[in-house]
C-alpha positions as CSV (number, residue, x, y, z in Angstrom):
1,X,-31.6,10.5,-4.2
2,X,-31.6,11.3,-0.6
3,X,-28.2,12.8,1.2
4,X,-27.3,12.5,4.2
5,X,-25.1,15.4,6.0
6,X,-23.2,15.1,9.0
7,X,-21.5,17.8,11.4
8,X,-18.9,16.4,13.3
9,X,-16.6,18.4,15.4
10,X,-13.9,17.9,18.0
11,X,-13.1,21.3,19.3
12,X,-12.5,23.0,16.3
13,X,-14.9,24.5,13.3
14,X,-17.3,21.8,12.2
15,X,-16.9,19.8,9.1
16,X,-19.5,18.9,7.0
17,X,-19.2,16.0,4.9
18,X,-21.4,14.0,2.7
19,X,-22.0,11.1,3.0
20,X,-24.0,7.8,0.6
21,X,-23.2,7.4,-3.1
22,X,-22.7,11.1,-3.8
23,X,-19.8,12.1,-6.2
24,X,-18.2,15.5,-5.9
25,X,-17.9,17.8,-8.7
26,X,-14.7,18.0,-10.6
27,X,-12.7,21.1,-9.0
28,X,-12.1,23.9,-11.9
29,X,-8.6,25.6,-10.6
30,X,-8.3,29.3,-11.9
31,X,-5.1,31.7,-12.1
32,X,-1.7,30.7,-11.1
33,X,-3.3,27.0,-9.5
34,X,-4.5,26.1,-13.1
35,X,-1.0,26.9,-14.7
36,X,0.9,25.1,-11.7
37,X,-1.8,21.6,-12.9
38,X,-1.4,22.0,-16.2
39,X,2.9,21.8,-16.0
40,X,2.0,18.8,-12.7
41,X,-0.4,17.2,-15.4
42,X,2.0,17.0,-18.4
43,X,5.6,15.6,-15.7
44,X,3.3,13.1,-14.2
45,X,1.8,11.8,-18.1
46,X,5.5,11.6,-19.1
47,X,7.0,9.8,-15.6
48,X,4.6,7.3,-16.0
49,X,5.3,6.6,-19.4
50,X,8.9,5.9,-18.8
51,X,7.6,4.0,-15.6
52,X,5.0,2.0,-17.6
53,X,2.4,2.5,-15.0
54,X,-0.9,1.3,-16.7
55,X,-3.1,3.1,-14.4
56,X,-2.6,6.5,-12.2
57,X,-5.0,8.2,-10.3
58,X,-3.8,11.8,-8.6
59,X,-6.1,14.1,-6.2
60,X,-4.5,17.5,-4.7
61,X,-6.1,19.1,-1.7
62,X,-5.1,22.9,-0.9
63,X,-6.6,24.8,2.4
64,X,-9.1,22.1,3.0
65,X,-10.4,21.7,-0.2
66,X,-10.1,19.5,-3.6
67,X,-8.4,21.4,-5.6
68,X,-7.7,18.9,-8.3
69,X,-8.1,15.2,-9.2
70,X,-7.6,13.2,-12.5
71,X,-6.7,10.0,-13.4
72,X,-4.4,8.9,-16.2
73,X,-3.6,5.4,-18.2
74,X,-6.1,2.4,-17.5
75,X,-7.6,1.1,-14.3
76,X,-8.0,-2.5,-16.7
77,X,-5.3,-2.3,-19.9
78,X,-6.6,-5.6,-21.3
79,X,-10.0,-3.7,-21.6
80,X,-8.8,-0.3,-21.9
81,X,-10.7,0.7,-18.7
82,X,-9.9,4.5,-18.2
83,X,-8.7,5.6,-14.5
84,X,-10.5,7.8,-13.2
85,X,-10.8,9.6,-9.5
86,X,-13.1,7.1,-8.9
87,X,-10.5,3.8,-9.4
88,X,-10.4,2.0,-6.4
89,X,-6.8,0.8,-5.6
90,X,-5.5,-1.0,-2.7
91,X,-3.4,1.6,-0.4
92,X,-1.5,-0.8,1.1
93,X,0.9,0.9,3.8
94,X,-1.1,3.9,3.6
95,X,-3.3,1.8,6.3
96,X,-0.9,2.9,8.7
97,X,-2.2,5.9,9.2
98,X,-5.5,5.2,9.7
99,X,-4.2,2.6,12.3
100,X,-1.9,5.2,14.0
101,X,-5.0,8.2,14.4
102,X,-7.3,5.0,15.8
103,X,-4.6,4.5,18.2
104,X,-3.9,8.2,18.8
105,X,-7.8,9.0,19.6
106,X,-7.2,6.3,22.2
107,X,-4.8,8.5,23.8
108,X,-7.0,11.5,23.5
109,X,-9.6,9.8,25.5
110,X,-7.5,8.4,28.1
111,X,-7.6,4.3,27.3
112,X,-4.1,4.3,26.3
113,X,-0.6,4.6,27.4
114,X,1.9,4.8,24.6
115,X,4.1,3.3,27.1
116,X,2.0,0.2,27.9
117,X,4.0,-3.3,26.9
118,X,2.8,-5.5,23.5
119,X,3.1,-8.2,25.5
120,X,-0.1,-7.2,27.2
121,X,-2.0,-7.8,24.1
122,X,0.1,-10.1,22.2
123,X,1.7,-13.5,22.8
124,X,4.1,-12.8,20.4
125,X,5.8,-10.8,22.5
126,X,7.6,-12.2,25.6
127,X,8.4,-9.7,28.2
128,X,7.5,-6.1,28.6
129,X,10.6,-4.4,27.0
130,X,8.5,-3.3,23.6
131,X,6.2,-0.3,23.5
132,X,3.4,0.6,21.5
133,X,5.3,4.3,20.7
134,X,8.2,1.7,19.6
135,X,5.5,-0.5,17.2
136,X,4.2,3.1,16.0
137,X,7.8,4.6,15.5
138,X,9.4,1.5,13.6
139,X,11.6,0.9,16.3
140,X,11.1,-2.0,18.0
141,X,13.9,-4.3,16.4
142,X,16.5,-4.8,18.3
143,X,17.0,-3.0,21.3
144,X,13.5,-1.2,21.5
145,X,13.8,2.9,21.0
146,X,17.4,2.3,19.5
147,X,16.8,2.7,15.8
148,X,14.5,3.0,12.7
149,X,13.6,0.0,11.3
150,X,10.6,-0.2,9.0
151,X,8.8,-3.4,9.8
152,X,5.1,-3.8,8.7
153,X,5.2,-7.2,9.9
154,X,5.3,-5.7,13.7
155,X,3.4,-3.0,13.2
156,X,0.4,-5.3,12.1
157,X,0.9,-6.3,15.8
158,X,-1.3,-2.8,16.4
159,X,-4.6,-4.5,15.0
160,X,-4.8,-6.4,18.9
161,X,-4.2,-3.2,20.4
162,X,-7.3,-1.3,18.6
163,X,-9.6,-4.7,18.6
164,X,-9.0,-5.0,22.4
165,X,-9.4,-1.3,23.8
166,X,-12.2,-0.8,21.2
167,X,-14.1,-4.7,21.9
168,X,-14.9,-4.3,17.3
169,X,-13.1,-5.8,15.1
170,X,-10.4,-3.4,12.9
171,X,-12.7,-3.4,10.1
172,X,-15.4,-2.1,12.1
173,X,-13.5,0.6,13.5
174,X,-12.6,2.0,10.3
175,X,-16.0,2.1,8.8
176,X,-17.6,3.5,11.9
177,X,-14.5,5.9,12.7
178,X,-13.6,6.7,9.2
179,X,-15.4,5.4,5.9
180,X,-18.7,6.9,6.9
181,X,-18.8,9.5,9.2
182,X,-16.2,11.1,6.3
183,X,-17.9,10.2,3.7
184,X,-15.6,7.8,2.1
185,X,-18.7,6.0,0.3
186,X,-16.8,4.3,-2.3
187,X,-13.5,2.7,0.2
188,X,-13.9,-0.4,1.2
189,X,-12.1,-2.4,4.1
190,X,-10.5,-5.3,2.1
191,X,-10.5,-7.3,-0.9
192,X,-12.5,-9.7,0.0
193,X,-15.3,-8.5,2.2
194,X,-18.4,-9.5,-0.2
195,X,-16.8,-12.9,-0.5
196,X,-16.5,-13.0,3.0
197,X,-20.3,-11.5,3.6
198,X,-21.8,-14.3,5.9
199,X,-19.2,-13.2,8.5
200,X,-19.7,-9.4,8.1
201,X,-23.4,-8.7,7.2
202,X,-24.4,-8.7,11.5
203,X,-21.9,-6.3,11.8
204,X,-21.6,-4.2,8.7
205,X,-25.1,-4.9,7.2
206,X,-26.5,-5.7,3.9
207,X,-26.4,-1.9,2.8
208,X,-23.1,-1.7,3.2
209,X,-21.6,-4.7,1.5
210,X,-23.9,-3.7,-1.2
211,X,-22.2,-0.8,-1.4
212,X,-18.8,-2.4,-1.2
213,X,-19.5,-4.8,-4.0
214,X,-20.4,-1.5,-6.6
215,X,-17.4,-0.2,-5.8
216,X,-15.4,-3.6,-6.0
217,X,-16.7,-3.3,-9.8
218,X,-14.0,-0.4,-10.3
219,X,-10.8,-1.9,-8.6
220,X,-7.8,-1.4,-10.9
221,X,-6.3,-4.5,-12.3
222,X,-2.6,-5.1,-11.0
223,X,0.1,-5.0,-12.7
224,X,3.9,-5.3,-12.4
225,X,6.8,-3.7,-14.4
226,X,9.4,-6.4,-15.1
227,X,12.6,-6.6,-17.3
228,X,13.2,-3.7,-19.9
229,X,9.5,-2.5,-19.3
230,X,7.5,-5.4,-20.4
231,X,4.1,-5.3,-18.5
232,X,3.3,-8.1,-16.6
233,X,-0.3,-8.7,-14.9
234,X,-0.2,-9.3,-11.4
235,X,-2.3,-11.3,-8.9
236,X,-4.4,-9.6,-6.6
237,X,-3.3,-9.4,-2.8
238,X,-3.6,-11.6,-0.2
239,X,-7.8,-11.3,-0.3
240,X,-7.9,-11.9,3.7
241,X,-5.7,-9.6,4.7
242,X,-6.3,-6.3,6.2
243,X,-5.0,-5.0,9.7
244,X,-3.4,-2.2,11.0
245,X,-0.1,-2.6,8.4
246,X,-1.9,-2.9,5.4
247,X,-5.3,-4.2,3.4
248,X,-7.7,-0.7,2.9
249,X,-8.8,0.4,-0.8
250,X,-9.5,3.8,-1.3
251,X,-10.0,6.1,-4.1
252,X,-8.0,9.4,-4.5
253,X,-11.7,11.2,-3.7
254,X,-11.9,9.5,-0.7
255,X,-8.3,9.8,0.3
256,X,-9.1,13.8,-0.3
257,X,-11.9,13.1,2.1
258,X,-9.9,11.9,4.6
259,X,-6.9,14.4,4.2
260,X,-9.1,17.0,4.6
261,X,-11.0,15.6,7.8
262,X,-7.4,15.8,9.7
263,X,-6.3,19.2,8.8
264,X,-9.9,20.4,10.0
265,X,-9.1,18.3,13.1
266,X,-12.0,16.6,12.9
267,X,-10.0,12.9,13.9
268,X,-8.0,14.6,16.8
269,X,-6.8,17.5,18.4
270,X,-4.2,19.8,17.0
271,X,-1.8,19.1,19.6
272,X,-2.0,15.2,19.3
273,X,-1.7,15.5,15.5
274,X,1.1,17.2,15.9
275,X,3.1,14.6,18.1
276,X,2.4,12.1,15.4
277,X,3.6,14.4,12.9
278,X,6.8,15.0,15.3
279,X,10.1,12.7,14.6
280,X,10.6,10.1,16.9
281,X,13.7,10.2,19.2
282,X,16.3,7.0,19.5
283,X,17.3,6.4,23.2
284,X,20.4,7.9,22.0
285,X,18.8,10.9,21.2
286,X,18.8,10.5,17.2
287,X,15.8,12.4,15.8
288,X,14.6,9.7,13.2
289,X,12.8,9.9,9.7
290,X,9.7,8.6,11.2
291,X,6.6,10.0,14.0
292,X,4.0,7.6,15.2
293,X,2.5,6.1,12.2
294,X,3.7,8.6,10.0
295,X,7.3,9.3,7.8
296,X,8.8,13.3,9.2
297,X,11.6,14.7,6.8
298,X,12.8,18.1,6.2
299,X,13.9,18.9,2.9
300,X,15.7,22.4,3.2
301,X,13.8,23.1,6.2
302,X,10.6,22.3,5.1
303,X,8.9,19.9,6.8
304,X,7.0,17.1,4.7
305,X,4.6,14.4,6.5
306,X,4.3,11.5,4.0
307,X,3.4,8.0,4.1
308,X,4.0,5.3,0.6
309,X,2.8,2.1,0.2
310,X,3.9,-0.9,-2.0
311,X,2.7,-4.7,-2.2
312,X,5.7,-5.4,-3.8
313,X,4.0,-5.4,-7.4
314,X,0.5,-4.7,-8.6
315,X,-0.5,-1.4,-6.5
316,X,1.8,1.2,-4.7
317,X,0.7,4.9,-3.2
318,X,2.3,7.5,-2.2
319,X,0.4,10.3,0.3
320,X,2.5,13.6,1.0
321,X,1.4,16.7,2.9
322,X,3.1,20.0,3.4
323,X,1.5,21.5,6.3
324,X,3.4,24.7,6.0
325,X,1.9,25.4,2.8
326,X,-1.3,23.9,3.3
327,X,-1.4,21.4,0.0
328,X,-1.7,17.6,0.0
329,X,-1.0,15.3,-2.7
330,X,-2.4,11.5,-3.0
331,X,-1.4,9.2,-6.2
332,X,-2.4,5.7,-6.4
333,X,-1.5,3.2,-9.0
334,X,-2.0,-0.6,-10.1
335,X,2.2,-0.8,-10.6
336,X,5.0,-0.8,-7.6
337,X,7.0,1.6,-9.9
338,X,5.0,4.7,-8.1
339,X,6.6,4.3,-5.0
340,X,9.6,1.9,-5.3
341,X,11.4,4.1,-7.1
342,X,13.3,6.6,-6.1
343,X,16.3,6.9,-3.1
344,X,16.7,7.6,0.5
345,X,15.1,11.0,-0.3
346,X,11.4,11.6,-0.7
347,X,11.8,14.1,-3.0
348,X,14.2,11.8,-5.2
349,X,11.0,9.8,-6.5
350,X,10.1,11.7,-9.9
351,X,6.1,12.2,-9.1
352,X,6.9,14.1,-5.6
353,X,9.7,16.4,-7.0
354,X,7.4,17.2,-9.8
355,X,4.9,17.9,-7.0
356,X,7.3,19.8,-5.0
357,X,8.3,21.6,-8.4
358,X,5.0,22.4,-9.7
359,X,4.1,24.5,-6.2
360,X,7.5,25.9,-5.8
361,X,8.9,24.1,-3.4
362,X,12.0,22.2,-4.2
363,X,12.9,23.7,-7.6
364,X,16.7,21.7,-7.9
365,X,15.4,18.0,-7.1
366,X,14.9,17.2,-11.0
367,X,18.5,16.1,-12.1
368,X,18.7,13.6,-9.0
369,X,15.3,12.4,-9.6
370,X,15.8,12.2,-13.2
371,X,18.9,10.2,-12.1
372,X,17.2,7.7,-9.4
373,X,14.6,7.1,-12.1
374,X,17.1,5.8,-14.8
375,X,18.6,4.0,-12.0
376,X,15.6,2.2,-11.1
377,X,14.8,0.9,-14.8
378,X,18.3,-0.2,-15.0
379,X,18.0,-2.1,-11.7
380,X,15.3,-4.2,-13.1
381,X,16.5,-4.6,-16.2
382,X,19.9,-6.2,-14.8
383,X,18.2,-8.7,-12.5
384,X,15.7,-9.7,-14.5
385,X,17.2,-13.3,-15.2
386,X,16.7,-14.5,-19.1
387,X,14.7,-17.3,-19.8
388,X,16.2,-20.7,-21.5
389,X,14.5,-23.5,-23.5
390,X,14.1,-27.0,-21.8
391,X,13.3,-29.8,-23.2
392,X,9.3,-30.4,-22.8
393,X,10.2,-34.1,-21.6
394,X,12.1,-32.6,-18.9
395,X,9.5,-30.3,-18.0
396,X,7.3,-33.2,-18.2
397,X,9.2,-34.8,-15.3
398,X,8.2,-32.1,-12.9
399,X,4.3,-31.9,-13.2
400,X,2.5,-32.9,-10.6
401,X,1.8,-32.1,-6.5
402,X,4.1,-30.6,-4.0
403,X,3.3,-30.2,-0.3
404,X,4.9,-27.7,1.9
405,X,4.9,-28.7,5.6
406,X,6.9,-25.5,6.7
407,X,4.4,-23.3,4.4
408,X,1.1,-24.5,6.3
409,X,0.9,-27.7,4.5
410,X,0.1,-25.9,0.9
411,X,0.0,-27.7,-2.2
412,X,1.5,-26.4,-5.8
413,X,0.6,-27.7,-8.6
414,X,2.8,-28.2,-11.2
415,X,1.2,-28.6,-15.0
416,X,2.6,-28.2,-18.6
417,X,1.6,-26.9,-21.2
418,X,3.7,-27.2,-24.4
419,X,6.7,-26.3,-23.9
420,X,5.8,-24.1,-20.8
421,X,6.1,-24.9,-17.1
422,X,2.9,-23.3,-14.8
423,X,2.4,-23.2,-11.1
424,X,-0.7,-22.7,-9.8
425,X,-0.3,-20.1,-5.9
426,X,-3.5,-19.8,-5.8
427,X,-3.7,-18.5,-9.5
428,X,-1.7,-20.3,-12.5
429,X,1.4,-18.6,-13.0
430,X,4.0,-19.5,-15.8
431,X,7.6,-20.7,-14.5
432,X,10.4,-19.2,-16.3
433,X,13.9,-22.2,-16.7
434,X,17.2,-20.4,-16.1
435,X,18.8,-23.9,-16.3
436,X,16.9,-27.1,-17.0
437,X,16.4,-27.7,-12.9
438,X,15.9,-24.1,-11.8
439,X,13.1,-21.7,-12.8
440,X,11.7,-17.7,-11.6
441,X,8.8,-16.2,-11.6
442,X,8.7,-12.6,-13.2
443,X,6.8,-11.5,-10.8
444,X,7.9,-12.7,-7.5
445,X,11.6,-12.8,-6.3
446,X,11.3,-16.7,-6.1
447,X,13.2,-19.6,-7.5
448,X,11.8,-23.0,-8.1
449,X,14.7,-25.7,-8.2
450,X,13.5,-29.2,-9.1
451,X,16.2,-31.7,-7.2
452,X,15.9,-35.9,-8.7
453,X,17.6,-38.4,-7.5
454,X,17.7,-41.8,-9.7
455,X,15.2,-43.5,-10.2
456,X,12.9,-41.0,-8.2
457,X,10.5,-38.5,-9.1
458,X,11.4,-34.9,-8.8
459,X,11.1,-32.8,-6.0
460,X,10.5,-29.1,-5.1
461,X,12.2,-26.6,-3.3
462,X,11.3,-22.7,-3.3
463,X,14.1,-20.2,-2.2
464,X,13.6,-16.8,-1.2
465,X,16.1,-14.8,-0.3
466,X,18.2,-16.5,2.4
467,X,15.3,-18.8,3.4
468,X,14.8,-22.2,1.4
469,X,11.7,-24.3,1.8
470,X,11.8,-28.1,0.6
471,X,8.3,-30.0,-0.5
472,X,6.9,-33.5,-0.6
473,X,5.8,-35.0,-3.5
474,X,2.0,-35.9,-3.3
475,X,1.5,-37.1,-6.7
């Protein structure tokens, strides 16, 4: 096996990374690290029981180097797959960062102006009164520069923005920026890239997606937690969709890769990290929880630069660094419950405080993340509505076609099976009844209401939220 090294270096000390298909050795901590693991080991085994989190995968990067890495539970629990460092997992909002130092190194080199209008490379915007520092800061709803919003649907608006001042495609920027010159052999851009190879192989080349397709072999199943902890499999997400927002997979090696690539300033300057890493301030004059592209809180005056990301179910991630004290922790996982839980305050989610615990750092955050925990499993288990039995006659009456003009003219399909009602979005997914005419999913916040009118056959609706969208029957 040949290995490739490359310097790189941007004005500070050179870092040498590895790049190919080379695994590093598993980091053996001595002294006072190893006893600080060991009690970090045994809090995150026992949070993810009571979480139900199938799979887990943990990597912890002090003074530039891996220090630790381990993964518990099962990347596959049909299969009893172990996770490992080596899972690959999608990162979802984690992508932001990524985004936010490709935009940033466009600052450094003088082809941006934080200050430059959207509107100059998106129609969706229609006069010049939103910023890119606004799109970066989560604060272009409403009056832009007023107030924190988190929106990933606007930040994905940042993809035209790198594609146009680059001339590549997003994809290609993060292989060519990130993925190889760091070494990141086993990431890969999005879920499906190999399916998608006709329309990458030019650009990214055979070697590559050969690459990407090994490592594909290792992505975690997803999963969901739902009700009083049943585990529910997930679908994967949306294959096509990768931008600025959201869409990378990573492993928690890699992610070590990475981390350590920016605190050797390797991806920018000290002083332009550092204005990311600085809280944005409102036109008012608020200092808000968030920088440009990353979360900025102080917990008893120690500063933590985070960023978590969540699908909604199947994968969530969580990426905290304590500059101060020169440590970085990344956990991914193929359940939400990493991330979602928790409240307002970072350290309130039971896998940082035992972070921030096992190093020292916030040693009274237990009893109210003990508390938001408990809170969390009782949230789910109250709105997880209880399934009825319908009569299979009536469930009968509602198989068939649906076509949603307002959803881009999709088609559901309805089928039975017994006495159990399945929709097929892409993937076949069973429909719970709450009442004869109105069914859930357990793994969507969706509700299926069949409406008939005499003598007609049924039709479908799907409401979400506040937003309701009707169908046409097809057949």
């Amino acid at each position: 096996m040949i290995t490739r090294i490359t310097t790189l270096a941007r004005g500070a000390p050179a870092l040498v990374l590895l790049t190919g298909n080379v695994a590093w050795a598993q980091p053996q901590p001595s002294g006072g690290d190893k006893a600080r693991l060991d009690r970090f080991e045994q809090q995150v085994e026992s949070v993810r029981g009571r979480l139900k989190i199938p799979g887990l995968s943990v990597a912890i990067v002090k003074d530039q180097e891996l220090l630790w890495a381990k993964g518990f539970g099962f990347a596959d629990l049909e299969n009893r797959v172990p996770a490992t460092p080596d899972t690959l997992y999608s990162i979802a909002s984690l992508t932001k960062t990524f985004a936010a130092t490709l935009l940033m190194q466009l600052v450094e080199q003088g082809k941006l102006d934080l200050d430059e209008p959207v509107s100059h490379y998106s129609t969706d915007f229609k006069d010049d009164s939103v910023r890119i520092k606004h799109l970066l800061s989560h604060t272009s709803s409403g009056t832009p520069g007023e107030r924190f919003q988190y929106s990933g649907r606007l930040y994905d608006s940042l993809t035209a923005v790198i594609e146009k001042k680059t001339g590549r495609r997003f994809v290609e920027v993060v292989v060519e920026t990130f993925f190889d010159p760091l070494g990141m052999s086993t990431s890969v851009p999005y879920h499906n890239v190999v399916d998608d190879a006709d329309k990458w192989v030019a650009s990214l080349g055979k070697e590559r997606l050969d690459r990407y397709r090994k490592s594909l072999a290792n992505l975690a199943q997803p999963y969901a937690y739902y009700g009083d902890g049943e585990i529910l499999h997930e679908s994967y997400p949306p294959k096509d969709s990768v931008g600025a927002a959201a869409g990378l997979l990573s492993t928690v090696r890699d992610m070590a890769r990475y981390d350590i690539a920016i605190d050797r300033h390797v991806l920018l300057k000290k002083q332009t990290q550092e204005k990311a890493w600085t809280p944005f301030v409102s036109s008012g004059g608020q200092r808000l929880p968030y920088g440009l592209g990353w979360f900025v809180t102080d917990d008893d005056g120690l500063k933590l630069v985070w960023h978590s990301g969540q699908w909604g179910t199947g994968f969530s991630a969580m990426y905290l660094k304590v500059p101060e004290k020169h440590v970085s922790v990344v956990m991914l996982a193929n359940s939400e419950a990493l991330a979602e839980h928790g409240g307002e305050n970072l350290a309130s989610n039971s896998f940082v405080c035992s972070f921030l615990r096992a190093w020292g750092l916030a040693q009274d955050c237990e009893r109210n993340a003990q508390a938001e925990l408990a809170k969390w499993i009782e949230h789910r288990r109250a709105i997880a509505p209880v399934a009825i039995r319908v009569d299979p006659k009536v469930l009968e009456s509602y198989v068939g076609q649906y076509q949603f003009e307002t959803l881009d003219n999709r088609i559901f399909t309805v089928t039975r099976e017994g006495d159990r009602l399945f929709v097929t979005l892409p993937s076949k997914t069973e429909l719970f009844p709450e009442s004869e005419s109105k069914f859930f999913l357990k793994t969507r916040p969706y509700k299926f209401v069949f409406t008939r009118a005499d003598g007609q056959a049924a039709q479908l609706e799907i409401v979400e939220g506040g937003a309701s969208f009707r169908s046409k029957r097809i057949e």
